[in-house]
C-alpha positions in Angstrom: -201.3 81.9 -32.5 -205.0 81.4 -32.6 -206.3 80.5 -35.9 -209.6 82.3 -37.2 -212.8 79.9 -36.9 -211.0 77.1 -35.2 -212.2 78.5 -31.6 -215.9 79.4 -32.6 -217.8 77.2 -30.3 -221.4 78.6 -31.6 -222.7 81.1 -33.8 -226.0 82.8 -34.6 -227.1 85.5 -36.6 -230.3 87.7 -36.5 -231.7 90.9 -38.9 -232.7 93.2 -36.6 -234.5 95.5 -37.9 -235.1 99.4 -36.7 -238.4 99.4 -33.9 -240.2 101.4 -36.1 -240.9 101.4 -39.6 -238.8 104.8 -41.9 -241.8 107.1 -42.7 -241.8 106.7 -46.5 -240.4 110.4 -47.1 -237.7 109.6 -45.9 -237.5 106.2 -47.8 -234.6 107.7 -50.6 -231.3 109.3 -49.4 -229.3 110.4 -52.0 -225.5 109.8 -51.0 -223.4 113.0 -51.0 -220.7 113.8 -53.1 -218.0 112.7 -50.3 -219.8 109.4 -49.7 -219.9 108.8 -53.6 -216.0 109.0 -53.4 -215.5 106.8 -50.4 -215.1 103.5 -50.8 -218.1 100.8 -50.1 -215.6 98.5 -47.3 -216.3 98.0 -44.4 -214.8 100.5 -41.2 -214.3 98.2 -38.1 -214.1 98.6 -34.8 -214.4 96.5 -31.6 -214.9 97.1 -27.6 -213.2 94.8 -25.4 -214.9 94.4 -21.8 -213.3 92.1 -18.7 -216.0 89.3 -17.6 -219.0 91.6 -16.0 -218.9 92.2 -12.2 -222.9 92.6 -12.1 -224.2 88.9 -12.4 -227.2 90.0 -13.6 -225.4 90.7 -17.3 -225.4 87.0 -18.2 -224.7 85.9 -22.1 -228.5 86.0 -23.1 -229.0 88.7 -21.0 -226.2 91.2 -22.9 -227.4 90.0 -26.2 -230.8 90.7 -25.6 -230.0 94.4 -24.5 -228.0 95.0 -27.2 -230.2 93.8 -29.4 -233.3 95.9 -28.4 -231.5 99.1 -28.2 -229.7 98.8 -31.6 -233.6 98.0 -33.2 -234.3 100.9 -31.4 -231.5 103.1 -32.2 -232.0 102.3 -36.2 -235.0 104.3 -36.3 -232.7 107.5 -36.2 -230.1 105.9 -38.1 -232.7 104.9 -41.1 -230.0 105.2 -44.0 -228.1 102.4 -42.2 -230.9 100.0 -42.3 -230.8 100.4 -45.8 -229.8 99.0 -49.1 -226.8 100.6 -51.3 -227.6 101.4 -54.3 -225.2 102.5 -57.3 -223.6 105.0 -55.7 -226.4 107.4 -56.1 -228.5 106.3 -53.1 -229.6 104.1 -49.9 -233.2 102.8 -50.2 -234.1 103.0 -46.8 -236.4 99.6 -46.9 -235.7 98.7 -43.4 -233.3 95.5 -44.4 -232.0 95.5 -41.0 -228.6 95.0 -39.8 -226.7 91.7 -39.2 -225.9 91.1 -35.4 -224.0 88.0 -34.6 -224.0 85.8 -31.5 -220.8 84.5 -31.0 -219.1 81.8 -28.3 -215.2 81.3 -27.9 -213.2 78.9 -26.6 -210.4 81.2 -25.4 -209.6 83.7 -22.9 -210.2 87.2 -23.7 -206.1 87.4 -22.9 -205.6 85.4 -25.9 -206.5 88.3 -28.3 -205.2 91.4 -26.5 -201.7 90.1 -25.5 -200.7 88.6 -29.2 -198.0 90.4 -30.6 -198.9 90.3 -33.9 -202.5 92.4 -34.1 -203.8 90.6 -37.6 -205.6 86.9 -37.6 -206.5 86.9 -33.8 -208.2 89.9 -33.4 -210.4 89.2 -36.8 -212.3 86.7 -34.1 -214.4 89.5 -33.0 -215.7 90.9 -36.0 -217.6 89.0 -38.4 -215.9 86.7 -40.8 -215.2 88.3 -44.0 -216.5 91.8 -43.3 -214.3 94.2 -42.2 -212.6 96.7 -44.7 -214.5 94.2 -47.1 -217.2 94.9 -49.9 -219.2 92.9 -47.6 -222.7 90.9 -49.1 -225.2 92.1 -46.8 -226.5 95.2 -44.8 -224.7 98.5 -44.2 -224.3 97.7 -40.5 -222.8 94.8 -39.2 -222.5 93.7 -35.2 -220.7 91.2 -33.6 -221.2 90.4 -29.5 -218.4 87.9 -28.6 -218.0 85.7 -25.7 -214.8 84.4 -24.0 -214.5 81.7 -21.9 -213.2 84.1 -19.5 -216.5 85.2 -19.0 -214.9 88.7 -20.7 -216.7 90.2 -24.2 -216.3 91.9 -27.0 -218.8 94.2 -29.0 -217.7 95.0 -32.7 -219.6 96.8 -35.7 -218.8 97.3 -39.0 -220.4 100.1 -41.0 -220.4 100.6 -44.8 -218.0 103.5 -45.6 -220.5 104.9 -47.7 -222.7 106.2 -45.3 -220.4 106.4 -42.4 -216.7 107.7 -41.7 -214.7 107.2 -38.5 -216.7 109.9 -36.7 -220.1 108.6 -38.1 -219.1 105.3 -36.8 -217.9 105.9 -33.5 -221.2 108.6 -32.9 -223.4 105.6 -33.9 -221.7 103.2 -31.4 -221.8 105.8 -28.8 -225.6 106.2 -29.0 -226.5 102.6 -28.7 -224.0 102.6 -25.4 -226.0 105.1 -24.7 -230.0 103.0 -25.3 -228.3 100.1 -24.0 -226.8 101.2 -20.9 -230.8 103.4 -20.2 -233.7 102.4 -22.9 -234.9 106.0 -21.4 -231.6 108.1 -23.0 -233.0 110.3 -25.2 -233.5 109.7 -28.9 -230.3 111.1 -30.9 -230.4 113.8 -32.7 -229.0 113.2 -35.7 -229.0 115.3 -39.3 -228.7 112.8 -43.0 -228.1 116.7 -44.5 -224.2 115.4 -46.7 -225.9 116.1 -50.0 -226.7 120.3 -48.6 -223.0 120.3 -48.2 -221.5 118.2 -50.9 -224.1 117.6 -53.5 -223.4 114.4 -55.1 -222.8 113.9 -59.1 -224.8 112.2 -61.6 -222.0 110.8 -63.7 -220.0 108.6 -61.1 -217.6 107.6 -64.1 -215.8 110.7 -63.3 -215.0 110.4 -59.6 -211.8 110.0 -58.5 -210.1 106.7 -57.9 -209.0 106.6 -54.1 -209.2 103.0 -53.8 -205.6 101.8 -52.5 -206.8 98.0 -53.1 -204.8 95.3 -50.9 -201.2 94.7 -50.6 -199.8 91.2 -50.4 -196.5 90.8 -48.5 -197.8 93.4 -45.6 -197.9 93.2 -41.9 -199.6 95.7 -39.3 -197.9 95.9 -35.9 -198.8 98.0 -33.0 -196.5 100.5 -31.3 -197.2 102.2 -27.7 -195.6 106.1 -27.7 -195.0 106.8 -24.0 -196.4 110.3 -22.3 -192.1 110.3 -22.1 -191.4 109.2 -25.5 -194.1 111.6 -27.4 -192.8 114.9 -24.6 -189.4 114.5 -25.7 -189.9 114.7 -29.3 -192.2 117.4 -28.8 -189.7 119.1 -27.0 -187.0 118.7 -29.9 -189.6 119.9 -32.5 -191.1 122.6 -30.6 -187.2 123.8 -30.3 -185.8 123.3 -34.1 -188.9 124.0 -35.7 -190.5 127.1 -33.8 -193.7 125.1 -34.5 -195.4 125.9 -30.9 -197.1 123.5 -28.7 -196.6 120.5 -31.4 -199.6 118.0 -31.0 -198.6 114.0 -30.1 -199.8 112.9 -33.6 -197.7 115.3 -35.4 -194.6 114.1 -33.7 -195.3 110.8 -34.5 -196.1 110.9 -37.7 -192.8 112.9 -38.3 -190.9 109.9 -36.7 -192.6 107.8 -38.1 -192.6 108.5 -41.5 -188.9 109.4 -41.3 -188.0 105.5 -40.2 -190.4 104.1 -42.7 -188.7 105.6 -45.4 -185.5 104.5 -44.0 -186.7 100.6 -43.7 -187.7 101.2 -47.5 -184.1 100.6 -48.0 -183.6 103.9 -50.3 -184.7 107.6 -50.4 -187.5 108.4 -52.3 -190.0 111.7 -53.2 -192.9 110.3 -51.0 -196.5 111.7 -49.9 -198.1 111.7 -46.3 -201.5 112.1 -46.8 -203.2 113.0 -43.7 -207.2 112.9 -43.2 -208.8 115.8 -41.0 -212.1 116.0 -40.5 -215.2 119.3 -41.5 -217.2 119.0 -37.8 -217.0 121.8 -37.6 -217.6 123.7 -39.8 -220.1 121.2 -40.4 -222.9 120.9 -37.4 -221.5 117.7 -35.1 -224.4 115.8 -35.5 -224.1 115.3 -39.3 -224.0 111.9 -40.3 -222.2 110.8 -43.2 -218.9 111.5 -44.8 -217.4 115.0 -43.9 -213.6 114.8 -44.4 -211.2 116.4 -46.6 -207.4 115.6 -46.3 -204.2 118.2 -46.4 -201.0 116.4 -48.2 -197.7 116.7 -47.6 -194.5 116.7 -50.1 -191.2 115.0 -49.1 -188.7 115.5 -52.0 -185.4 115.6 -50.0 -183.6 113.9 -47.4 -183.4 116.9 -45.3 -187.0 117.7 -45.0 -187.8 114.0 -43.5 -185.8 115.3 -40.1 -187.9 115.4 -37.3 -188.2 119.3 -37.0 -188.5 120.1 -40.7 -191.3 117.7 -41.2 -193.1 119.0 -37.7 -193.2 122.6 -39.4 -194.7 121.2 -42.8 -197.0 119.0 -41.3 -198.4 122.3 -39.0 -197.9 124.8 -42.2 -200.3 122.4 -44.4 -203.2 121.9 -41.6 -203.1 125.7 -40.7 -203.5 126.5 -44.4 -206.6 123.7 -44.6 -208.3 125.1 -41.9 -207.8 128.8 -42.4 -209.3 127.8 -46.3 -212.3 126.0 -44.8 -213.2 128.9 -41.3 -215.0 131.2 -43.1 -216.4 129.3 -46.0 -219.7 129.3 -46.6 -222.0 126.7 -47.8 -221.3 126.2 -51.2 -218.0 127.6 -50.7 -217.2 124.2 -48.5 -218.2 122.0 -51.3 -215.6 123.7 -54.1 -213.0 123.9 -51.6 -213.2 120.1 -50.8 -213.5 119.3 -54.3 -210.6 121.5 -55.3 -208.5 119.6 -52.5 -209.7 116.3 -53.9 -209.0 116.9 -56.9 -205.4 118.9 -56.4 -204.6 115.1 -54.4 -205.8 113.0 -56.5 -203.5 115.0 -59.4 -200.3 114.5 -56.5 -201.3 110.7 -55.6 -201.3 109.7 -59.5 -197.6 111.3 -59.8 -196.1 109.3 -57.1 -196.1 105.4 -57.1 -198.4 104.4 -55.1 -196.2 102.5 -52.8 -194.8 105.8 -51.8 -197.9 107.4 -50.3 -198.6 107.1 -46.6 -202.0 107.6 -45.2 -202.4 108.9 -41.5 -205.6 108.9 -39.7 -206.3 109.4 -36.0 -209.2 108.3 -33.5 -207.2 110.6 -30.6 -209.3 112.4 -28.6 -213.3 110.3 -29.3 -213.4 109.1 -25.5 -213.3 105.6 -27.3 -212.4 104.2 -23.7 -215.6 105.8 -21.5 -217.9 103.6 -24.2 -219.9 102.0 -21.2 -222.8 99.6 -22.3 -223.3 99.3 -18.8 -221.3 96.9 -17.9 -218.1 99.3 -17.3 -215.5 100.9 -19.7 -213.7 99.1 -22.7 -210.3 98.0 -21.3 -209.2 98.0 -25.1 -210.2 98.9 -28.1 -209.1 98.1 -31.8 -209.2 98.0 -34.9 -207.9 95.6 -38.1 -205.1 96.4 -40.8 -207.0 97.2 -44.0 -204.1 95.2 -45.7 -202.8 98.4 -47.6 -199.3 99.3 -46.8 -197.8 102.5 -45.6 -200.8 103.3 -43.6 -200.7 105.1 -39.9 -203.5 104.8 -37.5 -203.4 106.7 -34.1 -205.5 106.1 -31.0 -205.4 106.6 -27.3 -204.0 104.0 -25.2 -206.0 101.9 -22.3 -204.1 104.0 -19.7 -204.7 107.0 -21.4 -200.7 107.4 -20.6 -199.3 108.0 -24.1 -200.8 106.6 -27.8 -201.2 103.4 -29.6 -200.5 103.5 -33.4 -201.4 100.6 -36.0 -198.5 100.7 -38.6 -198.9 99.0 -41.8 -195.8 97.8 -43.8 -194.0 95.8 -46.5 -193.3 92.8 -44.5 -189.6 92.8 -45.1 -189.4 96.6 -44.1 -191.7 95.9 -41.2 -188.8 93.8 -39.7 -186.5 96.9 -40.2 -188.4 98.7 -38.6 -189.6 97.4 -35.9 -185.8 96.7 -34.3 -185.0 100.3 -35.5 -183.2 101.9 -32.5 -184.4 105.4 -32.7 -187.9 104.1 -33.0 -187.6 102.2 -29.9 -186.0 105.1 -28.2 -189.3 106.6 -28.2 -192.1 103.4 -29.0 -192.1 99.7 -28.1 -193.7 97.0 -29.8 -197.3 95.6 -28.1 -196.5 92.8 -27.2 -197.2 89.5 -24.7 -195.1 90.4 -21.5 
């Protein structure tokens, strides 16, 4: 197992700051009411590459590009060369971003085959930063080196000013300025406050902060195109739910098996995030996502088919509350939600609420800095247990999904037969 820091051969670290200066009227942006009740960590994610076939895309030369293009690409993004400030607002001073220079020791192999998805994989992001309240800018990048001649590109972004989609449509235009400085300039709207106008009195937010666990481990699992057909098949046939999606299946599964390596039957919650693009335009920038939760309260709705049909009835309701909504009727139906879920969470222990989120579907793996397609990408455990995280697989043949667990349970479940019926373990063949 590869030990964080012991294989850094060099490091370097510049600000880079956005190419032009922010006009001063657009110094102050106000944070919206959805980015007020997001927490200030960290999001990660990180691009893995194979050694680059052009030889022209040498070390210096990589840095260098991305380097240019994210300056350049921070002139759109102002808010995320800015400062935080009090949950009220980003002074958009031009701070910069932190990008990082790092050399390995290892083969690229040495991260992607290990079993165990938590302390190797930490080597391509900056130390300490992600899901972190991290001291420094809003944006973070890391460009790694392997002795392999293979590289990673990571970035963290404040989750104040960014969520998943934010994040990934940021990293996808600077693939974009680095792989042609000629792409054209995104188009991108800071309009979360015309949607979800924020609150003075921040003292009466809701608390969504799950904190860290101690005693939890994150694996990853690979569902099959197989594996995820046959349960939608079963589903689709005990629970009338038609055309049941991949995630939904999972997360059935699951959550079922979860509960079982808990040891004990318990009333739980699956809270399950969705995101408002639309009806929000898709090139707002910010925090747009509400959340649909769903009750477990007997042993007979955790089967496969029961849960399916819940988990469609609850996001057909969401979205047929949110089609027609106006403006301002979008804000007081997200804060009714919040609210209505923040009443459920605080009912429930804590330790019996599981949090599903998917990155299905971005085209995470045709990110192409120019030097070819990501042959994985990843994220890192947020060190909060019971959470679910779904993403496409390399091959595009099935799903990967990052479970978070009680330690002790994780061992339960991960040698759970039914489970491996349908997932197996990412592991080092």
């Amino acid at each position: 197992m590869v030990t964080p820091k012991s294989h850094i051969v060099s490091m370097s670290k510049k600000i880079i700051k956005p190419s032009s200066p922010t006009p001063s009227s657009l110094r102050h942006h106000n944070l919206s009411f959805l980015d007020q009740i997001n927490s200030p960590l960290h999001n990660p994610l990180a691009f893995f590459y194979p050694k680059p076939e052009n030889s022209s895309y040498d070390i210096n030369h990589i840095s260098t590009l991305l380097q240019n293009s994210l300056a350049n690409l921070l002139t759109s993004y102002y808010p995320f060369a800015g400062t935080y400030n009090d949950n009220i607002f980003i002074d958009c001073n031009d701070v910069g971003a932190e990008f990082f220079d790092v050399q390995l020791d290892i083969p690229i192999s040495e991260i992607l085959d290990h079993p165990y998805y938590n302390d190797d994989v930490n080597l391509v992001y900056p130390q300490g930063c992600p899901w972190n309240i991290y001291d420094g800018t809003l944006v973070v990048a890391q460009l790694t080196h392997f002795d392999c001649g293979g590289i990673a590109v990571s970035v963290c972004i404040s989750h104040k000013v960014a969520d998943a989609y934010s994040v990934i449509k940021f990293i996808t235009d600077w693939a974009n300025l680095t792989r042609d400085s000629s792409h054209a300039k995104p188009s991108v709207l800071f309009d979360g406050t015309s949607f979800f106008p924020p609150v003075t009195d921040t003292s009466t937010l809701p608390d969504f902060d799950a904190g860290n666990d101690r005693n939890c481990v994150t694996r990853m699992f690979h569902f099959s195109s197989s594996g995820l057909d046959k349960l939608k098949t079963i589903a689709a046939a005990e629970s009338g739910v038609e055309n049941p999606s991949r995630v939904e299946v999972a997360t059935a599964l699951i959550h079922k098996h979860a509960m079982i390596a808990s040891g004990s039957f318990k009333p739980s919650l699956l809270c399950h995030i969705m995101g408002l693009r639309p009806p929000l335009p898709l090139n707002s920038i910010g925090n747009a996502c509400s959340f649909f939760l769903t009750s477990t309260q007997t042993e007979d709705e955790m089967e496969l088919s029961n849960s399916v049909a819940v988990l469609r009835k609850s996001k057909d309701q969401l979205r047929e509350k949110l089609k027609n909504a106006t403006q301002s009727d979008i804000f007081f139906k997200v804060v009714e939600i919040t609210k209505q879920g923040a009443e459920l969470v605080e009912k429930v222990n804590k330790a019996d609420v599981y949090k599903c989120s998917s990155l299905c579907n971005f085209g995470l793996y045709d990110m192409d800095f120019g030097w070819g397609k990501a042959i994985r990408v990843s994220s890192v455990s947020r060190g909060v247990k019971n959470q679910i995280f779904f993403m496409d697989s390399p091959t595009g043949n099935g799903m990967d999904v990052l479970i978070t667990l009680d330690e002790e349970e994780m061992e339960i479940f991960q040698s759970d037969k039914v489970i491996l019926e349908y997932a197996s373990p990412v592991v080092k063949m």
